[in-house]
DRENTORKOL-3810 file (N, C-alpha, C; in nm, 4 decimals):
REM DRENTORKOL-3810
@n.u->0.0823; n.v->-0.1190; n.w->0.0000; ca.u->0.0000; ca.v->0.0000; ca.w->0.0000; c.u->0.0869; c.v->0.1258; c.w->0.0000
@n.u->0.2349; n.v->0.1583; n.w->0.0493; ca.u->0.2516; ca.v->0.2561; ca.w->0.0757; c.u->0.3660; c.v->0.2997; c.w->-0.0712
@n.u->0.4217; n.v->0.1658; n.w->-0.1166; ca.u->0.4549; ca.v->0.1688; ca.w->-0.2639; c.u->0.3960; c.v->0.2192; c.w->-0.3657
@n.u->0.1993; n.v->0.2172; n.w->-0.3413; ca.u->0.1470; ca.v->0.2602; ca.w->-0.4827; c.u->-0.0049; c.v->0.3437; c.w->-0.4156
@n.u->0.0577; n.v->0.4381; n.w->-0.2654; ca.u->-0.0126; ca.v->0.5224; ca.w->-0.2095; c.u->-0.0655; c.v->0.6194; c.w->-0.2935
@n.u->-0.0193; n.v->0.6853; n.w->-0.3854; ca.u->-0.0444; ca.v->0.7881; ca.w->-0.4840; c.u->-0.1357; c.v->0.7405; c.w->-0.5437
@n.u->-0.1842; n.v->0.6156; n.w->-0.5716; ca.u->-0.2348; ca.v->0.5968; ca.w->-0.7071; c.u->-0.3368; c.v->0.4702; c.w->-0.6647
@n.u->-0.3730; n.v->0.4966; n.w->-0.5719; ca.u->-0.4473; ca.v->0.4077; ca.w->-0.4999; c.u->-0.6073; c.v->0.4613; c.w->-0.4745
@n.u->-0.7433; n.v->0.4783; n.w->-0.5376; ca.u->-0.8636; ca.v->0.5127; ca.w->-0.5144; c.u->-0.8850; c.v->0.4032; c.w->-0.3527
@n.u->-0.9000; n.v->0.2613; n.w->-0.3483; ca.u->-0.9224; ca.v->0.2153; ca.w->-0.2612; c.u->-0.8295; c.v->0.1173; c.w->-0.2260
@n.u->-0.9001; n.v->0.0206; n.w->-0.1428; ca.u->-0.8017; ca.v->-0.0878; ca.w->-0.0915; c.u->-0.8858; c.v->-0.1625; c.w->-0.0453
@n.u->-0.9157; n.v->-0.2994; n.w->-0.0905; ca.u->-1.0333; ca.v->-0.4160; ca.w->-0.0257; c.u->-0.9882; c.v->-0.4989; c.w->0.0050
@n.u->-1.0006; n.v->-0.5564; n.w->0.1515; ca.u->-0.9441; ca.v->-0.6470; ca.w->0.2313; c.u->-1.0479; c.v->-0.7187; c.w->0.2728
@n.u->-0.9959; n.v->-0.8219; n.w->0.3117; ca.u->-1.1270; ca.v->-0.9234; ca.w->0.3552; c.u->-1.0365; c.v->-0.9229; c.w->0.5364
@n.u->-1.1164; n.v->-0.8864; n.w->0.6696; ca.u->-1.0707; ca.v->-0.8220; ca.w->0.7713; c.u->-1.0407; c.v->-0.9378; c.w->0.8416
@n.u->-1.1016; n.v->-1.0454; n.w->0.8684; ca.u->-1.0244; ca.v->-1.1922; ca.w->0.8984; c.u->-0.8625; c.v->-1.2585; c.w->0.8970
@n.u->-0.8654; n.v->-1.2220; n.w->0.7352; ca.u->-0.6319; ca.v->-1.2881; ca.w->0.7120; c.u->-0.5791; c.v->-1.1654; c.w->0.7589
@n.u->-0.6374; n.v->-1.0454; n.w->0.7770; ca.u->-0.5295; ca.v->-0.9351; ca.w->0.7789; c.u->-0.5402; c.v->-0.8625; c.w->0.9576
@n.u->-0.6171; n.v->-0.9763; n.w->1.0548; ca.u->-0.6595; ca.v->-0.9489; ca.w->1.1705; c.u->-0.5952; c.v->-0.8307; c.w->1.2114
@n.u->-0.5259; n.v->-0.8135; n.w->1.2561; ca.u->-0.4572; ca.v->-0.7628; ca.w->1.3139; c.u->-0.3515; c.v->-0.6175; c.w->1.2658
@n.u->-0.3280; n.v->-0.6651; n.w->1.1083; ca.u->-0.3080; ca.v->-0.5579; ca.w->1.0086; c.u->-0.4314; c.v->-0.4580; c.w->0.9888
@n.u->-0.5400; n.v->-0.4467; n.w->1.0459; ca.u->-0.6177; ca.v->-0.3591; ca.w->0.9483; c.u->-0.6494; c.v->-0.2367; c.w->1.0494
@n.u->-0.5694; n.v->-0.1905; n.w->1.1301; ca.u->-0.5645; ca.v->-0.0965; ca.w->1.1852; c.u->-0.5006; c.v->-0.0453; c.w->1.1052
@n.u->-0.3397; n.v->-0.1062; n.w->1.0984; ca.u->-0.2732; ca.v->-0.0089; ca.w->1.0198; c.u->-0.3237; c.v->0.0084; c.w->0.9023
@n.u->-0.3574; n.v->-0.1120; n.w->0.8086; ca.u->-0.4780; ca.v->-0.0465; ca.w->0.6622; c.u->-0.5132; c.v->0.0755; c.w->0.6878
@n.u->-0.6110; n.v->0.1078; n.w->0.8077; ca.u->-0.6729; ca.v->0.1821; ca.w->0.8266; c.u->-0.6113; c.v->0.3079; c.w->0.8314
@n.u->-0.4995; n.v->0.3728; n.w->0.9054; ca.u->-0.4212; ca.v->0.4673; ca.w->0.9142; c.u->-0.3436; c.v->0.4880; c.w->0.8122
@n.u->-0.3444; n.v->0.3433; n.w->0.7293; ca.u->-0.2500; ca.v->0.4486; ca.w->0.6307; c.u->-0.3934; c.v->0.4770; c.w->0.5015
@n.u->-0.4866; n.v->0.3881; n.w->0.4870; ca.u->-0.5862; ca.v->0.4861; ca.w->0.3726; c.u->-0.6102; c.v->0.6228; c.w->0.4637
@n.u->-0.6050; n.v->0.6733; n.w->0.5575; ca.u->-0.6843; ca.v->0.7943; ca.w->0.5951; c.u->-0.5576; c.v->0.8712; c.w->0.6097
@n.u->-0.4093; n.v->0.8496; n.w->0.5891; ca.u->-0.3098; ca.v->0.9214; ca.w->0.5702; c.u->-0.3317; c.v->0.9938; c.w->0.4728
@n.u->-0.3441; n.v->0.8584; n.w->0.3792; ca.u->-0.3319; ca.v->0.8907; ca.w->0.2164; c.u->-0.4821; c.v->0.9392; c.w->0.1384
@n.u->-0.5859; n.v->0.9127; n.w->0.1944; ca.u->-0.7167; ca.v->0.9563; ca.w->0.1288; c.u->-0.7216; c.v->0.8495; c.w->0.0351
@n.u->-0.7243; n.v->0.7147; n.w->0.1115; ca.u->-0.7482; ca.v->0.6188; ca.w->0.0517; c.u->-0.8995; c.v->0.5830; c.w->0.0924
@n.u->-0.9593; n.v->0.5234; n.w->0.0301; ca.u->-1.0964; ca.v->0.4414; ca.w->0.0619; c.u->-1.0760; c.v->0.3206; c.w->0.1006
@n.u->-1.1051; n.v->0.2679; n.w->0.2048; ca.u->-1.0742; ca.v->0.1249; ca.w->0.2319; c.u->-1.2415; c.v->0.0659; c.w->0.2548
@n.u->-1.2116; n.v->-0.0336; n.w->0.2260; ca.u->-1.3034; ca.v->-0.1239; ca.w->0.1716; c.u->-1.3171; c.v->-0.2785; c.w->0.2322
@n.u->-1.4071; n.v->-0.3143; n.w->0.3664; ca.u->-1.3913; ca.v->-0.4552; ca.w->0.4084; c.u->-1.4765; c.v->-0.5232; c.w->0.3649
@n.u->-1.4596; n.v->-0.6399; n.w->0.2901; ca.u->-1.5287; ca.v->-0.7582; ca.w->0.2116; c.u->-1.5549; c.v->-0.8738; c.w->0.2984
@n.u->-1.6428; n.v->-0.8569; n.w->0.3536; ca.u->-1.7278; ca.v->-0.9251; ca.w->0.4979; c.u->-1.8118; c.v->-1.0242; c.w->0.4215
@n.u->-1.8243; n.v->-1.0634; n.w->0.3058; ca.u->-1.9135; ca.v->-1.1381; ca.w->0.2130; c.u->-1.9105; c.v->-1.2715; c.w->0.2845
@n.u->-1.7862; n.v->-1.3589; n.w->0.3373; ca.u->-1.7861; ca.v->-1.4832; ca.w->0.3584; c.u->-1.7883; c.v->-1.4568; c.w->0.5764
@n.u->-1.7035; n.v->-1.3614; n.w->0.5782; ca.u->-1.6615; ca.v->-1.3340; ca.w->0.7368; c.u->-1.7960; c.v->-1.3225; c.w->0.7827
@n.u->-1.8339; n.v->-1.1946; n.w->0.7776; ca.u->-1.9210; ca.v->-1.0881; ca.w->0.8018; c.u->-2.0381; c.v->-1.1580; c.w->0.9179
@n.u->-2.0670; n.v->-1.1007; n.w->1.0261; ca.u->-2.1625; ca.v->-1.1295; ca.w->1.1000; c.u->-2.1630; c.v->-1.2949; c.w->1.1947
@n.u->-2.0448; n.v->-1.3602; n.w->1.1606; ca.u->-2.0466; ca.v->-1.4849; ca.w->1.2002; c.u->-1.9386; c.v->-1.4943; c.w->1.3543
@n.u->-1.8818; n.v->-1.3677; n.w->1.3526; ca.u->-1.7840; ca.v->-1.3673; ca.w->1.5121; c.u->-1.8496; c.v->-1.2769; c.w->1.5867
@n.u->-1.9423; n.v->-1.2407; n.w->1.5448; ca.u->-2.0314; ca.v->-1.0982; ca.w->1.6487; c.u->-2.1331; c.v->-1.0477; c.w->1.5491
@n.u->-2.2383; n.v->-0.9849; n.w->1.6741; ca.u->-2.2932; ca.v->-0.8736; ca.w->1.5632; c.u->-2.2330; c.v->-0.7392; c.w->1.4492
@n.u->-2.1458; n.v->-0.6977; n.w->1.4887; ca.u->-2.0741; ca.v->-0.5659; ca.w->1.4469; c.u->-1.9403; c.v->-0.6520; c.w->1.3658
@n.u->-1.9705; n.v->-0.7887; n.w->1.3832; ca.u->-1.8880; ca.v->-0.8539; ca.w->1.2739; c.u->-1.7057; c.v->-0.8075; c.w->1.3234
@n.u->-1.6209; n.v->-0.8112; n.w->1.2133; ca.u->-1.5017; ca.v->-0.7562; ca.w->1.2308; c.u->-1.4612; c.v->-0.6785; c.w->1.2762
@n.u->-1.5620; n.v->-0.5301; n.w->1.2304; ca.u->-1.4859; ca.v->-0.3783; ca.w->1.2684; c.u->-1.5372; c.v->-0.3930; c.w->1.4332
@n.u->-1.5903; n.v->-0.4419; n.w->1.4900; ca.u->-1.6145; ca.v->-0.4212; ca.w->1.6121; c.u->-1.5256; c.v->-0.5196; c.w->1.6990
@n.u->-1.4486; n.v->-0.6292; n.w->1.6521; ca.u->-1.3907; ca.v->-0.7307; ca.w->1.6901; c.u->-1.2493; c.v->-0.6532; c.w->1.6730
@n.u->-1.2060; n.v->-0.5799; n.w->1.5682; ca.u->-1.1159; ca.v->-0.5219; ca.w->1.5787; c.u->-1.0890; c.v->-0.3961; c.w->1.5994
@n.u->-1.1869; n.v->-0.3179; n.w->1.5993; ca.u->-1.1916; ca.v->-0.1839; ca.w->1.6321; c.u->-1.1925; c.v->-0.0789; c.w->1.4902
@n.u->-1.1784; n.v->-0.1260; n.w->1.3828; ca.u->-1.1194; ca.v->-0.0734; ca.w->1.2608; c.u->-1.2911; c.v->-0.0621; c.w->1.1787
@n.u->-1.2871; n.v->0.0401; n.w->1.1385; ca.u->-1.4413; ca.v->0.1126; ca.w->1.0282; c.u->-1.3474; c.v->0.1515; c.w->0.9071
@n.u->-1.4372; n.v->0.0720; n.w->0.8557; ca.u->-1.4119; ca.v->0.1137; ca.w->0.6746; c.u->-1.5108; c.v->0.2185; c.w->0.6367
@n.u->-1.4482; n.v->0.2552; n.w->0.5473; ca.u->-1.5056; ca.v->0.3342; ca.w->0.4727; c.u->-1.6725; c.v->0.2943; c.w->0.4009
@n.u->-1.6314; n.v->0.1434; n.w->0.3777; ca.u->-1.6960; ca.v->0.0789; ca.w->0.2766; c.u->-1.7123; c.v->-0.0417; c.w->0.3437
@n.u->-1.8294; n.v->-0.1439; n.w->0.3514; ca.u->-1.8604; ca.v->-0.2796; ca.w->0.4027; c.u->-1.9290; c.v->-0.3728; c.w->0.3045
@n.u->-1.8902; n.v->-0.4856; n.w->0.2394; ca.u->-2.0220; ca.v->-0.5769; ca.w->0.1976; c.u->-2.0232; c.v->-0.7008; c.w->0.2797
@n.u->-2.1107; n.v->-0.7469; n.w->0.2836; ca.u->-2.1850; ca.v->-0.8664; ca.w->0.3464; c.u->-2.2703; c.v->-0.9297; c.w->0.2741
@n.u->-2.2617; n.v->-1.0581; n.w->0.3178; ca.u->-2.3751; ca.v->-1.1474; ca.w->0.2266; c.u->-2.3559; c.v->-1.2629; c.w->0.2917
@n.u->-2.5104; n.v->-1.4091; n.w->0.2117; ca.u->-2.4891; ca.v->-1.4756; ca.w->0.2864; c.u->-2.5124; c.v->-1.5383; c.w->0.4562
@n.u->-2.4465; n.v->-1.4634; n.w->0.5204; ca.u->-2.5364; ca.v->-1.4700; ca.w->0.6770; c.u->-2.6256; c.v->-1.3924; c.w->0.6893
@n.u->-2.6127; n.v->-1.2811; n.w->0.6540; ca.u->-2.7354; ca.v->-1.1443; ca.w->0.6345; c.u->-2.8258; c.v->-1.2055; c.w->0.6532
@n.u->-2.8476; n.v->-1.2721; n.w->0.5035; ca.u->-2.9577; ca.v->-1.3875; ca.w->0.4418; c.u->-3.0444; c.v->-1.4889; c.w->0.5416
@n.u->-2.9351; n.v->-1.5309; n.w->0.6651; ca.u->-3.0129; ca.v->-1.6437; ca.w->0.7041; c.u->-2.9919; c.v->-1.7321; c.w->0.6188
@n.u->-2.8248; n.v->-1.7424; n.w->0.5058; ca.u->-2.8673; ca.v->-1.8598; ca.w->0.4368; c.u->-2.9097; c.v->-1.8895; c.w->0.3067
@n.u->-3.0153; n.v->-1.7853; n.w->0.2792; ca.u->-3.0745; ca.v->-1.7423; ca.w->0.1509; c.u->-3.0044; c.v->-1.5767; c.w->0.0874
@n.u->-2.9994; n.v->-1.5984; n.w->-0.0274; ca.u->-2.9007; ca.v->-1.5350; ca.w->-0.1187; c.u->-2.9366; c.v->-1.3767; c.w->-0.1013
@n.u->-2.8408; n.v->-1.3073; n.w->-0.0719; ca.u->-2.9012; ca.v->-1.1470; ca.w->-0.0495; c.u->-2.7389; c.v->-1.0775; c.w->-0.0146
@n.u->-2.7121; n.v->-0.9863; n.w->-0.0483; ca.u->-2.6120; ca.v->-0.8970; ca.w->-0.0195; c.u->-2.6133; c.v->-0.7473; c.w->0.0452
@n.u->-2.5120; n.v->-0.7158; n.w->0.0836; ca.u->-2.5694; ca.v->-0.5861; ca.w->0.1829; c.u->-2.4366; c.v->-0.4934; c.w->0.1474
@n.u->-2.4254; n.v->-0.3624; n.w->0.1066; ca.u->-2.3043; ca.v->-0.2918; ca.w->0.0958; c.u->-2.3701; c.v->-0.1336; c.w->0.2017
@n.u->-2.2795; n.v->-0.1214; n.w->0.2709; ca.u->-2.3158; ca.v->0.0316; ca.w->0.3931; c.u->-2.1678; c.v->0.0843; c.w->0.4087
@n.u->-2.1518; n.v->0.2004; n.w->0.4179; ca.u->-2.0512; ca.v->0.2756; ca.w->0.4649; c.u->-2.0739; c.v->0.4231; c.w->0.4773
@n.u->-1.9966; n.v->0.5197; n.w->0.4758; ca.u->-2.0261; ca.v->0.6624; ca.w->0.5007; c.u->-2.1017; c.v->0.7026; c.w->0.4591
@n.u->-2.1857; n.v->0.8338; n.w->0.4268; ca.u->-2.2943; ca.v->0.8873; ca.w->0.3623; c.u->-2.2031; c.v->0.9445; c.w->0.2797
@n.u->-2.0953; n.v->0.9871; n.w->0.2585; ca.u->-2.0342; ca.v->1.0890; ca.w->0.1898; c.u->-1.9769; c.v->0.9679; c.w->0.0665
@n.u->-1.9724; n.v->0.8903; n.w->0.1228; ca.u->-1.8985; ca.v->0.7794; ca.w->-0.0330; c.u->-2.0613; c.v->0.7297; c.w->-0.1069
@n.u->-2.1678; n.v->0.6432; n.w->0.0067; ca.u->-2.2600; ca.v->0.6258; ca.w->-0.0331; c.u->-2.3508; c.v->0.7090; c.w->-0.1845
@n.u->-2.3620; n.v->0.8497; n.w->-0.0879; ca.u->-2.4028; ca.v->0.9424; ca.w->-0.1724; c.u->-2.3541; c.v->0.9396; c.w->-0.3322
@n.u->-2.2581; n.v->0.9138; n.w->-0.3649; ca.u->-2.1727; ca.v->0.9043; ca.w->-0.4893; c.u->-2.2139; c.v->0.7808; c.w->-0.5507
@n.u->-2.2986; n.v->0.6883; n.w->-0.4490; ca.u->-2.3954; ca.v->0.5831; ca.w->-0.6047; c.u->-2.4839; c.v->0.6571; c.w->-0.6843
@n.u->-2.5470; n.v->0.7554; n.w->-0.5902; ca.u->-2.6847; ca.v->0.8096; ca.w->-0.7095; c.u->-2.7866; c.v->0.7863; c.w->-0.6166
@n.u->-2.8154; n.v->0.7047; n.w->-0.5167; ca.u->-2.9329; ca.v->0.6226; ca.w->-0.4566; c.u->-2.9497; c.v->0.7164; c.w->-0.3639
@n.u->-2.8737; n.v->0.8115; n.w->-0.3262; ca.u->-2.8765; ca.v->0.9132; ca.w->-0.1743; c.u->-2.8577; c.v->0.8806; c.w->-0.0911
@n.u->-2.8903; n.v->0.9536; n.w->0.0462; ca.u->-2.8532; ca.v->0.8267; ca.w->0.1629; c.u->-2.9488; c.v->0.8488; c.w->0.2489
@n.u->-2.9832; n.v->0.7142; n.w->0.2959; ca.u->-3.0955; ca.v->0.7044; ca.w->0.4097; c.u->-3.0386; c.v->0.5434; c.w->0.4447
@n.u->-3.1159; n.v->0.5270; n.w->0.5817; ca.u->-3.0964; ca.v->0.3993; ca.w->0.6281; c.u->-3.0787; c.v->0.2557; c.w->0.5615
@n.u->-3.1786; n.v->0.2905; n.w->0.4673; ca.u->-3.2052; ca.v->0.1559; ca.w->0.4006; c.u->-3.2197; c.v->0.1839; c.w->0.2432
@n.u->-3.1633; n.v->0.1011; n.w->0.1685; ca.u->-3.1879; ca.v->0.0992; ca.w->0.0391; c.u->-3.1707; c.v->-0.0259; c.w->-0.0045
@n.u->-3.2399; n.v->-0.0922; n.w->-0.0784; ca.u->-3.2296; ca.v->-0.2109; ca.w->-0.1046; c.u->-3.2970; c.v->-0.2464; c.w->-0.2752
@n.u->-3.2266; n.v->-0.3409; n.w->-0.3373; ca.u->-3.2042; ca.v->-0.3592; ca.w->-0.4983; c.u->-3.1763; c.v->-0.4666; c.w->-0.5297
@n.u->-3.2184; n.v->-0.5512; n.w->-0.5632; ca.u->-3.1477; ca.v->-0.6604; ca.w->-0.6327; c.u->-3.2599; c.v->-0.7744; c.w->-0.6811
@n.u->-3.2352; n.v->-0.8493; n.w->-0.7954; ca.u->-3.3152; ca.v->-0.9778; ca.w->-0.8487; c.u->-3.3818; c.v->-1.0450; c.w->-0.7087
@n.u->-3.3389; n.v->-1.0739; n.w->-0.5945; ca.u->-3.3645; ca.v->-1.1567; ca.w->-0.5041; c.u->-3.4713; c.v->-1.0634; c.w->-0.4092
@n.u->-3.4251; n.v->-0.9336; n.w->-0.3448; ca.u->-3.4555; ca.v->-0.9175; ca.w->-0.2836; c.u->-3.6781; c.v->-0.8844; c.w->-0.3451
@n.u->-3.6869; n.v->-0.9316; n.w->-0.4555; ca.u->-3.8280; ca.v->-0.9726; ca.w->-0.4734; c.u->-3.9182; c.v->-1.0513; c.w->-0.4559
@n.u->-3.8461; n.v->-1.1420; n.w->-0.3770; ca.u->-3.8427; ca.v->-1.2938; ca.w->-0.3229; c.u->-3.8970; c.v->-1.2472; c.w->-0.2008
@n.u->-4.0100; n.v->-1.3254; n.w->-0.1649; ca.u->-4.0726; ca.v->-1.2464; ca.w->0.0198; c.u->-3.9824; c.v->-1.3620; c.w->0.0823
@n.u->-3.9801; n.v->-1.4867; n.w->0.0069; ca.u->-3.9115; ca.v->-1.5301; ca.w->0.1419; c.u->-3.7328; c.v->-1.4973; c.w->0.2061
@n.u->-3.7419; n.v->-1.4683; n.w->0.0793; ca.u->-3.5576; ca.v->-1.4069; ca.w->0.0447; c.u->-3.5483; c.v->-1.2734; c.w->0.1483
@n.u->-3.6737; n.v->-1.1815; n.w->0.1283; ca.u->-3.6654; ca.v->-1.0950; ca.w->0.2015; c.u->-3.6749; c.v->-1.0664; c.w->0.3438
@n.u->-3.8135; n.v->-1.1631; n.w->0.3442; ca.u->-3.8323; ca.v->-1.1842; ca.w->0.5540; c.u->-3.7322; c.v->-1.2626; c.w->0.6085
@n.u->-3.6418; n.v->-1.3370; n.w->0.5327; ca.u->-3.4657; ca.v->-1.3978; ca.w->0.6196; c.u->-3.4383; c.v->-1.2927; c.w->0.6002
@n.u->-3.4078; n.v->-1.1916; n.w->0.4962; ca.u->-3.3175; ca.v->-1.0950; ca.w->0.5519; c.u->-3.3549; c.v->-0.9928; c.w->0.6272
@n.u->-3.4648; n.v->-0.9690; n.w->0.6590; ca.u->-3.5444; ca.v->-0.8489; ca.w->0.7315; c.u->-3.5153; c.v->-0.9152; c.w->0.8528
@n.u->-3.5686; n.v->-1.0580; n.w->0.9229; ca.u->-3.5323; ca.v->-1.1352; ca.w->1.0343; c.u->-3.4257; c.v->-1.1366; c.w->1.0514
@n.u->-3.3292; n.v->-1.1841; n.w->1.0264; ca.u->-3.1772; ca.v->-1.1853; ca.w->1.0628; c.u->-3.1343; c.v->-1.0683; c.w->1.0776
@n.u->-3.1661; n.v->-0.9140; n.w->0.9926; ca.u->-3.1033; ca.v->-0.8181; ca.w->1.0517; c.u->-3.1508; c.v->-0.7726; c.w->1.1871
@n.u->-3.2890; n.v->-0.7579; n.w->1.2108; ca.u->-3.3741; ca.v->-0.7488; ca.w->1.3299; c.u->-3.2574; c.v->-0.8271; c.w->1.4178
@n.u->-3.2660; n.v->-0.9588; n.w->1.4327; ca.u->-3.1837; ca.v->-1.0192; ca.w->1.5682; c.u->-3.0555; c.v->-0.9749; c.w->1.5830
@n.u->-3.0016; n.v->-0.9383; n.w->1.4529; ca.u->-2.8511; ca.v->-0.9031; ca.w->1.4416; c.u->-2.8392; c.v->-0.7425; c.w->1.5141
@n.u->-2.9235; n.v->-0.6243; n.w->1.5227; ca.u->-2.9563; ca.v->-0.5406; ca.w->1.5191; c.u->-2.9957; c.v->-0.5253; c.w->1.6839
END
């Protein structure tokens, strides 16, 4: 990271192999005005509620999740700042949600349930 700091928009780590590294991740994207990015897709939600960043203390910029979200059933979840958010187009509010699946009621009440308990 600090070899190709200049030229670096983000940095996506999956927060599990780099336990213990992603503090420093962390200090050096916010040195550099990097975006960091934790890919919680397989981790995410299975060592705690608050998942990694709360296990390690470290907030990304950027989060996806999937998979446990679900309960199991197929659904993905991406949240981070309002100020990066904002830059999809979608705006920002609590909840926004999109995808082929999430038209699925049962797809949806696992994921509405599981965040509730997770929550």
């Amino acid at each position: 990271m600090r070899k190709y700091a200049g030229q670096l928009a983000a940095v996506i780590l999956e927060p599990i192999s780099y336990n213990g590294s992603c503090l420093e991740a962390r200090e050096i994207c916010t040195r550099e005005g990097i975006v960091l990015i934790f890919d919680e897709v397989i981790c995410g939600l299975r060592m705690s509620p608050g998942s990694a960043q709360s296990r390690f203390g470290v907030i990304p910029d950027l989060t996806t999740a999937a998979k446990a979200i679900g309960g199991g059933l197929p659904i993905a979840l991406v949240g981070g700042k309002a100020e990066i958010i904002w830059l999809s187009g979608w705006g920002v509010s609590t909840t926004r949600s999109g995808s082929r699946w999430w038209r699925r009621f049962v797809t949806a009440c696992s994921g509405s349930r599981t965040w509730g308990w997770i929550t």
